[in-house]
N, C-alpha and C positions, 0 to 999 in steps of 0.2 A: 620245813616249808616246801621243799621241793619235792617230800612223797607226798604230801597235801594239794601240789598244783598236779601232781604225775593223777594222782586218782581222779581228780576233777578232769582230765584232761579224759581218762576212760570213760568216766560215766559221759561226760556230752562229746563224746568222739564223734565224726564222721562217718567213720568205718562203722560204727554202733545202727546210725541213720540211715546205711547204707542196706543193712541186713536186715535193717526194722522195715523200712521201704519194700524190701524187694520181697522180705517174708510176707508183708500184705498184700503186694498186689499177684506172688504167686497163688497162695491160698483161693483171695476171691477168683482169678479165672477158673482156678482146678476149680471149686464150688461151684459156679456157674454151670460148668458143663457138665458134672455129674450130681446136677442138684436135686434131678427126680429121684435117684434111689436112695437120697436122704429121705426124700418126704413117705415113702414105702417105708423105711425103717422106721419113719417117728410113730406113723399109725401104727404099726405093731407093737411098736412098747407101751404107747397109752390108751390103746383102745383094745381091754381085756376081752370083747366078744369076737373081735376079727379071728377068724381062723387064719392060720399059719400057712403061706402059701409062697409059692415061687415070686420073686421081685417082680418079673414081668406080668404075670398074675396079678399080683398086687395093685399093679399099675394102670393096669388094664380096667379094672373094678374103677379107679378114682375116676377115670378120664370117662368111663361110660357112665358115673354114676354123678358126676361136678364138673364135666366140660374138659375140653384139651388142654386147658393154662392150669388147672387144678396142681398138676404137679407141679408146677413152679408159683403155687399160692404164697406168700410168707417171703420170697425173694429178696427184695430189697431190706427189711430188716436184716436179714440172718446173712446178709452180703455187708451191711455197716457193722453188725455185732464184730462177723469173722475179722472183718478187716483191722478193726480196734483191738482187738483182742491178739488178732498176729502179732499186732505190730507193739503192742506191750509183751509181749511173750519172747517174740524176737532180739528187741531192746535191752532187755533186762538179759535175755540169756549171753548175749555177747556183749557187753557191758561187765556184766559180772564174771564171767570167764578172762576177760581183757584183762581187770583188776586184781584177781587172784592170783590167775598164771604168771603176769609181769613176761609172759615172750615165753617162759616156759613148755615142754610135752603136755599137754590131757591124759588122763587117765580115764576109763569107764565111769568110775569111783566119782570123780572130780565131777563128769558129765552129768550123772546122776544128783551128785547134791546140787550143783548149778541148773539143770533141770527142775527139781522142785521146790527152790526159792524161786523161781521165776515162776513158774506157774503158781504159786501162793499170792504172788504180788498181782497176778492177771486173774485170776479169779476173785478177789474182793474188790479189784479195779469194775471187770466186765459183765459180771454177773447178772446186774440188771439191766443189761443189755440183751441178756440171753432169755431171761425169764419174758420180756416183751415180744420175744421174734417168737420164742416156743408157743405163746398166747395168738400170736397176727399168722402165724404158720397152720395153725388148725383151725381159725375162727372160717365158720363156713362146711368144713368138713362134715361126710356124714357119717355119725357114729354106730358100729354095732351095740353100743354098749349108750342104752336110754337113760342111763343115770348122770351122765355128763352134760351140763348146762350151756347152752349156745352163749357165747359173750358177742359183743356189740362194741367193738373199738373201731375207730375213725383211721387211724394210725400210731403211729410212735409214740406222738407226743400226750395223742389222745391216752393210749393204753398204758403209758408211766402214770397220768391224773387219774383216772379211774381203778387201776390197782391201790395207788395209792390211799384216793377218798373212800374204798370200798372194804379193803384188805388192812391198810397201814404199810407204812413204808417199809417195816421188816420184810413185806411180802416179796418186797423187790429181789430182794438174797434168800427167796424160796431156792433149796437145794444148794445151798453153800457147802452144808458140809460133807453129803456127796463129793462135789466139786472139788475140794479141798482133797479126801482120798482120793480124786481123778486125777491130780496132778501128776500121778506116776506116771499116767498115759503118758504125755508127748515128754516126759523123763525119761522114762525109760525108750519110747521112741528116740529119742536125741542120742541117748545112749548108745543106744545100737548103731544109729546111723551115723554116727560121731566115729563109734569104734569100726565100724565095716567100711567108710571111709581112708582111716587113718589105716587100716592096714591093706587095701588097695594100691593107696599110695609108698607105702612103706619103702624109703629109698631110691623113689623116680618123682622127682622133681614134674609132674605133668596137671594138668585136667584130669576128672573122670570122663570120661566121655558120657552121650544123653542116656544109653542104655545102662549103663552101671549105677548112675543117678537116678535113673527108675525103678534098679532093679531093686538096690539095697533102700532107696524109700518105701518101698513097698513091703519087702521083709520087714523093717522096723514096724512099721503102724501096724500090720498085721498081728506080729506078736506082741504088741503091745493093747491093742483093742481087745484081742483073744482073752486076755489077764484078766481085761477091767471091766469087762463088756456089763454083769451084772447090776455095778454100779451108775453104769451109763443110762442102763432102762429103770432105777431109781431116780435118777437125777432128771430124768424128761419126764416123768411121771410127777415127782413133784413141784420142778416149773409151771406146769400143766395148772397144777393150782387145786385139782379136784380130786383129793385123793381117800376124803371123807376121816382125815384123822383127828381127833379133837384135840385143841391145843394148849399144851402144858405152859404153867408159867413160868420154866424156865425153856429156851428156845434153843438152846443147846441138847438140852434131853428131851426136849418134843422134837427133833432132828434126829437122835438119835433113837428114840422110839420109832419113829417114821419112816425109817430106813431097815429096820426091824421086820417092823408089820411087812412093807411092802415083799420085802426078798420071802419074807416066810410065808407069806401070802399067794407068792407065784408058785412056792415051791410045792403048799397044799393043795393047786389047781394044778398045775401039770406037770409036777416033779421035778428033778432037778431042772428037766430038759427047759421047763421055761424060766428059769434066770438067762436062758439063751435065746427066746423068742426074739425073732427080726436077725437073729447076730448073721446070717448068710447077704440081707440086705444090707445089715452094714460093713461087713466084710468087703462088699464088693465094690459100696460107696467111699468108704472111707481111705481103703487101699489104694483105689483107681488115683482118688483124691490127693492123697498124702504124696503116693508117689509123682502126682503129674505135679504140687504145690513146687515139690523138691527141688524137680528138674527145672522148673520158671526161676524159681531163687536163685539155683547155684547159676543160671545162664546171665538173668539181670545185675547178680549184683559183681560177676566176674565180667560184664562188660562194661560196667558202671566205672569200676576200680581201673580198666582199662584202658578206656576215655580221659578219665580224671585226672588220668598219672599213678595213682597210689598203687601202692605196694601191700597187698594183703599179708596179715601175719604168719 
């Protein structure tokens, strides 16, 4: 009975809510403020005619060609998707590390499998949350590529009922199982930042300071985006919805065909090099990101802990 109230006591910890909190509301600010060269990265992975060009380029082109706000089109969705989706990603990752460990060292190993059970459980959680903001982020956009169909949603709630009555509600979990292989991303990011962490501190009881918390945030997403990046421009491609592939009756192999087509597709158009198209935009987006999320979280929730009294593990 009392390893039964010890694990109930992990899974609805404080400490859990604490790290779920402050992972969402890091993420949304860092997203916020480098949210245009997200929106440069998204047009290059799903608009095959755009030529390949510098971010600020890029940027340049939307604002002269769809107005100054243009780059922060899609906003407010993909600021509620992130922040739900932190804060299940957060949860479950210190939660389930709480529960295993029992007070025990981490290991990289340990990081990584605790890693992508949580991302497992945030991806068929947030999904279709993702595929609505990927849909309200372009609606408006102008395409090089005249084979992609303008849609017409109101908002959120509008563009959940209209995929639904148009698509079917599978459509909602367009790109899951990308998604599902993507979960190495921020696993293996955790991993790193867990273990570069851990051996910072190795033996001094201290903080990292803000620089050290940027810096190894930023090494982690880096080399972890670098990995996954081809699957990332699968997975916005087929949120996007228009990818023209006819679909099999079973949905697992029409996924897996789909994922197929698209890489072999980029690769007969412009070689290896474009499973990497946009990857400099989002290098620069995601990095700035990931690192600025880090340094919010580690600040909020070690002031949080400080306030309250508690004592972190």
């Amino acid at each position: 009975m009392g390893s039964k109230d010890l694990k109930l006591v992990d899974v609805f910890s404080y400490e859990s809510l604490v790290h779920a909190v402050a992972g969402a509301m890091g993420s949304v600010t860092a997203m916020t403020v480098f949210f245009p060269l997200d929106t440069a990265r998204l047009r290059l992975q799903v608009d095959d005619k755009r030529k390949t060009k510098s971010t600020p380029a890029i940027l340049s082109e939307i604002i002269k060609e769809e107005g100054l706000l243009a780059p922060y089109r899609g906003w407010f969705p993909v600021i509620c998707s992130l922040c739900c989706s932190n804060f299940v990603y957060f949860y479950c990752f210190h939660t389930l590390k709480a529960t295993w460990l029992q007070g025990q060292r981490s290991t990289p190993g340990r990081d990584l499998i605790i890693g992508i059970a949580a991302g497992v459980v945030n991806v068929l959680v947030t999904t279709p949350l993702w595929v609505v903001n990927t849909r309200l982020k372009l609606q408006g956009a102008r395409f090089r590529n005249e084979d992609i169909r303008p849609t017409h949603y109101k908002g959120i709630t509008d563009a959940f009922v209209q995929i639904m009555q148009q698509e079917g509600v599978g459509a909602l979990w367009n790109g899951t199982f990308p998604s599902l292989l993507l979960v190495l991303n921020p696993a293996v990011q955790f991993m790193i930042y867990e273990g570069l962490k851990r051996q910072l501190m190795r033996g001094v009881h201290r903080e990292l300071s803000s620089v050290e918390v940027f810096l190894i945030g930023a090494i982690a997403k880096a080399i972890a985006t670098t990995m996954t990046y081809p699957l990332q421009t699968v997975q916005s491609v087929l949120r996007f919805g228009q990818h023209g592939q006819p679909a099999d009756q079973s949905r697992l192999l029409n996924s897996l065909r789909s994922v197929m087509y698209l890489l072999t597709n980029r690769v007969r158009k412009w070689g290896m090099l474009g499973l990497f198209k946009g990857l400099e935009a989002k290098l620069l987006q995601t990095v700035l990101t990931a690192a600025l999320m880090f340094l919010l979280y580690e600040k909020i929730a070690s002031t949080t802990f400080r306030v309250m009294g508690v004592k972190r593990r």
